[in-house]
C-alpha atoms as one frame of an Amber mdcrd trajectory, in Angstrom:
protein
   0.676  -0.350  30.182  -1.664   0.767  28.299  -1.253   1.221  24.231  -1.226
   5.052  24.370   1.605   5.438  26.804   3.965   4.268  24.098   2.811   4.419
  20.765   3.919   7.525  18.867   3.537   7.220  15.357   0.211   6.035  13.567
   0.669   4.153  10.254  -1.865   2.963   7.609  -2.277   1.318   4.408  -4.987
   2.772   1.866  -7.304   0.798  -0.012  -8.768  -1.649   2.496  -7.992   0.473
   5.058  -7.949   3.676   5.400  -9.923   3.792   2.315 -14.118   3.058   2.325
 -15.708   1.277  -0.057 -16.042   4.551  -2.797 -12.477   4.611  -2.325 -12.136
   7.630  -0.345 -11.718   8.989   3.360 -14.517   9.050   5.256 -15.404  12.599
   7.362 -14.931  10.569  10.603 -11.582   9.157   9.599 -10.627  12.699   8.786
 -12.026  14.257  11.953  -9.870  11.648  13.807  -6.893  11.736  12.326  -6.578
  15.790  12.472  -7.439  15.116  16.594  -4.412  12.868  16.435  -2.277  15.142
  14.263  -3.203  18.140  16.832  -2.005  15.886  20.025   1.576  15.046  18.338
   1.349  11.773  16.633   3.341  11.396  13.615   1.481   9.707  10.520   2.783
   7.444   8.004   0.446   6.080   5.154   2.247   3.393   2.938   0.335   2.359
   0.089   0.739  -0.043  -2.956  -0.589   2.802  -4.895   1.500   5.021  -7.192
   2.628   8.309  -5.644   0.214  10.686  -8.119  -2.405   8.466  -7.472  -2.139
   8.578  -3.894  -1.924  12.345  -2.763  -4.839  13.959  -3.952  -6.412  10.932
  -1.744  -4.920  11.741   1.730  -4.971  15.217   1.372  -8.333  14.703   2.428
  -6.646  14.641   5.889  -5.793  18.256   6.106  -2.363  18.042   7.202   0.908
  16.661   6.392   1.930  13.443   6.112   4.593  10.968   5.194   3.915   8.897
   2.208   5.185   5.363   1.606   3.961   4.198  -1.831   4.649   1.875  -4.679
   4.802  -0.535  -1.486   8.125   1.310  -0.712   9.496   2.163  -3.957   9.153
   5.627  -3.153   8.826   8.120   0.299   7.981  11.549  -0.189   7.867  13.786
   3.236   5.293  15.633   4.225   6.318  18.865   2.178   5.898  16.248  -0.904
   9.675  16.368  -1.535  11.124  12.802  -2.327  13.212  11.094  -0.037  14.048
   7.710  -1.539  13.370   6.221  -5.038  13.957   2.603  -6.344  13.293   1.376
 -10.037  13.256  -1.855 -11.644  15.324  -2.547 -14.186  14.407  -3.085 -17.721
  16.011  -5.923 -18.441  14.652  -7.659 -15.591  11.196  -6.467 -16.442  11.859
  -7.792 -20.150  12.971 -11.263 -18.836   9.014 -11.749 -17.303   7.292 -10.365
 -20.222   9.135 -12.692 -22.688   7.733 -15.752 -21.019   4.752 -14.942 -22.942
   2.330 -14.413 -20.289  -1.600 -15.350 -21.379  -3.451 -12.217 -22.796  -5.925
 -12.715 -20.107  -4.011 -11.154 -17.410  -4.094  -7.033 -17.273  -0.315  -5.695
 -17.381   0.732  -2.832 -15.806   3.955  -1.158 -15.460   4.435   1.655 -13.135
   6.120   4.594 -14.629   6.751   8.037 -12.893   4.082   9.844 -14.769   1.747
   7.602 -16.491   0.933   3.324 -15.886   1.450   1.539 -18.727  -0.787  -1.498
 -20.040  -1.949  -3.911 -22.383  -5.942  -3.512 -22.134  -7.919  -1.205 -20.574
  -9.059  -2.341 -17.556 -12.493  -0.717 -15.693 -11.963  -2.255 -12.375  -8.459
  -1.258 -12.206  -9.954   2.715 -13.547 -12.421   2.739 -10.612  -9.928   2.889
  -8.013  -9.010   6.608  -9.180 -11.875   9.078  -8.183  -9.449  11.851 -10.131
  -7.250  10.801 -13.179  -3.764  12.210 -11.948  -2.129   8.906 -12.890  -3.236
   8.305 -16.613  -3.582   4.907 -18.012  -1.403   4.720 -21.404  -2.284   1.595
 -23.848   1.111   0.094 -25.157   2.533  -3.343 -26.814   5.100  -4.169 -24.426
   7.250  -5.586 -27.374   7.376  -2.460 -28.675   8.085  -0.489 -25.492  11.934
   0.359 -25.334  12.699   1.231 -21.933  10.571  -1.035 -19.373  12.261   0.382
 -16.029   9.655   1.019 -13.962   8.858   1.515  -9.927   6.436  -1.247  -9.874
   4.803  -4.483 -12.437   1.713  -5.875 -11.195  -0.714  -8.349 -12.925  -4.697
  -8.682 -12.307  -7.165 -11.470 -13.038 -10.600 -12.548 -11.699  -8.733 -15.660
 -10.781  -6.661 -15.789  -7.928  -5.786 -19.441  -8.034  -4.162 -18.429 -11.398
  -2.241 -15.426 -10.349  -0.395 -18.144  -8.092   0.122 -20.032 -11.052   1.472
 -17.110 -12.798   3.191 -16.221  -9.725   5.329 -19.701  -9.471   6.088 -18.890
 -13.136   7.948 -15.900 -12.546   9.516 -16.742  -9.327  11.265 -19.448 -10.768
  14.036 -17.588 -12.383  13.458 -14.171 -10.899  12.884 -15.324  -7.139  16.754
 -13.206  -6.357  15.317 -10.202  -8.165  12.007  -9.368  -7.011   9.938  -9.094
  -3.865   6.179  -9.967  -4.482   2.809  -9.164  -2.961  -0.720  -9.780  -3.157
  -2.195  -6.381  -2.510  -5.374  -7.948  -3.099  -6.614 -11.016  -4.317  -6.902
 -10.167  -7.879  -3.499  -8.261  -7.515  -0.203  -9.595  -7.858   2.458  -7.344
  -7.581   6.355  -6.814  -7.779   8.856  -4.985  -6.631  12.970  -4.864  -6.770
  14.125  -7.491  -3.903  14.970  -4.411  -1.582  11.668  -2.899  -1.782   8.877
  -3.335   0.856   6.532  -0.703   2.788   8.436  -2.050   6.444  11.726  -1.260
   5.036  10.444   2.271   3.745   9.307   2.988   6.913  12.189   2.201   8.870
  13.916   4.442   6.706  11.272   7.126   8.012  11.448   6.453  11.813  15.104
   6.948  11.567  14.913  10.526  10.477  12.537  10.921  12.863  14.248   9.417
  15.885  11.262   6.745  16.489  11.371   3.111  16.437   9.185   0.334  15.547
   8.658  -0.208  19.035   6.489   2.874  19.229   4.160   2.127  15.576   1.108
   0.899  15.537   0.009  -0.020  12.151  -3.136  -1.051  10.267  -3.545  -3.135
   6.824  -5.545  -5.565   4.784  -3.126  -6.838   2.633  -0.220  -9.571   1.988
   1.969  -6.408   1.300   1.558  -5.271   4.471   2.820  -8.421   6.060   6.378
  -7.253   7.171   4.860  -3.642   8.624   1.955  -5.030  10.707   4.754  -7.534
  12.225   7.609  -5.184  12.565   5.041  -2.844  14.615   4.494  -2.703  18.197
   1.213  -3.224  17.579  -0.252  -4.258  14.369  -3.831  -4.325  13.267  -5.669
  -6.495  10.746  -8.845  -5.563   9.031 -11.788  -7.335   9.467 -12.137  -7.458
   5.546  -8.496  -8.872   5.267  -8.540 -12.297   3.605  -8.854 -15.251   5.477
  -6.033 -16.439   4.477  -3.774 -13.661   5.834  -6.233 -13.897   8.978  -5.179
 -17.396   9.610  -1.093 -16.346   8.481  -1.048 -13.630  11.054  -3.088 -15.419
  13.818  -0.940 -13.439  16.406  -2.375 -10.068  15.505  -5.833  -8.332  16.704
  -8.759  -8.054  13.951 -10.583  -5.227  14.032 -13.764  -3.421  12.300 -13.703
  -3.096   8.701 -13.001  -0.284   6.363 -16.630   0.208   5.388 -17.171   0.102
   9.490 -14.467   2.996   9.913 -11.950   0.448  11.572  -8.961   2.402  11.654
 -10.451   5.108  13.354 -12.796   3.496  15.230  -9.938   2.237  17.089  -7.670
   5.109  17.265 -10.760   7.161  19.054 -11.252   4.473  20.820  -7.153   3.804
  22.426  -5.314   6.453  21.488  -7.454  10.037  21.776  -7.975  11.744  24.840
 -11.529  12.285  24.505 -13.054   9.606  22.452 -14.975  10.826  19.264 -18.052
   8.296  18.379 -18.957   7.900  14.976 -22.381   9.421  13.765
């Protein structure tokens, strides 16, 4: 049987993904998705991104979608009303930053309207072609309320975001879910939060199951989606690592190559679109 006898719903990650290199979607990936939007399919994206950050980027696509983001902290449908919301606590938040974490690491706290830090941070700044989810410089001692939708930490050095990683997981490995969204990107979530979980939430309302997903990502948080999917697609510019984790599934092209909807022209559209 071929893939496009079953398959009715089309999910993707961002950055990595769906994403090019300038951080944006390409024409092509546009022109193919709104084929696939005309013929029926329904489209998920589920990001690690915040949702502000997020939907100025896919409404590049021209149509609506359903967003998963904060790695499933939040799903807004595709009329941008929200459907689900979960928070961290702030005491469980305060217990990580009190074990006095090495000033070399960027901190970030997700709120609902603004990320908070302790440095500025270019790379971390280049990711948003438009500012609609401001930076805002803070001493966490000083911060009151720390509940947040996500904490992530960046550094050059992956070998020591594991270290930092063990750290944290020793006490608080019953309270959060973690993720390497990229290399230099170490995130965490409340232990109920993860995009697969989101997204189940989403095919129920729907009346789909996972059986008829095919999904595409780069990234250790997208670990539980690409698996949970009938068919789940790895990008060529995915780790190693995760590569070698997730033997099982298919490589394809990556993002700077138009992978995602390479493919989808390729299996899935009636008429095959080739990229110029």
């Amino acid at each position: 049987m071929k893939i496009k006898d079953n398959i009715k719903v089309i999910i993707s990650d961002l950055d990595g993904t769906l994403l090019d290199t300038n951080h944006q979607i390409s024409s092509y990936t546009q022109t193919i998705f709104q084929e696939l939007y005309k013929q029926n399919y329904l489209i998920i994206v589920a990001t690690g991104r915040h949702h502000l950050d997020a939907m100025p980027l896919i409404a590049s696509l021209g149509f609506p979608v359903y967003l998963v983001t904060s790695n499933g902290a939040r799903i807004h449908s595709p009329k941008k009303e929200l459907l689900f919301s979960f928070d961290i606590e702030s005491d469980a938040i305060k217990s990580v930053l009190q074990l006095e974490i090495d000033a070399e690491f960027t901190t970030v706290l997700f709120k609902e309207n603004v990320w908070q830090t302790n440095k500025h941070n270019e790379k971390l700044n280049s990711f948003q072609k438009e500012l609609n989810y401001a930076p805002e410089l803070v001493n966490f001692n000083e911060v009151a309320d720390l509940k947040s939708i996500k904490m992530f930490f960046t550094h050059e050095s992956h070998g020591k975001l594991i270290e930092l990683r063990d750290r944290i997981l020793v006490n608080h490995a019953e309270i959060f879910s973690h993720a390497f969204s990229l290399p230099h990107c170490l995130e965490f979530m409340d232990k109920s939060v993860d995009k697969s979980v989101a997204i189940a939430k989403i095919l129920e309302i729907e009346n789909f199951n996972f059986e008829q997903t095919i999904s595409f990502g780069d990234g250790y948080n997208d670990e539980k989606m690409l698996n949970a999917s009938a068919k789940g697609l790895l990008m060529g510019n995915a780790p190693d690592s995760l590569k070698s984790k997730l033997s099982n599934l298919e490589v394809i092209g990556t993002n700077a190559e138009n992978g995602v909807a390479t493919y989808l022209s390729e299996k899935l559209l009636k008429e095959p679109i080739l990229s110029i």
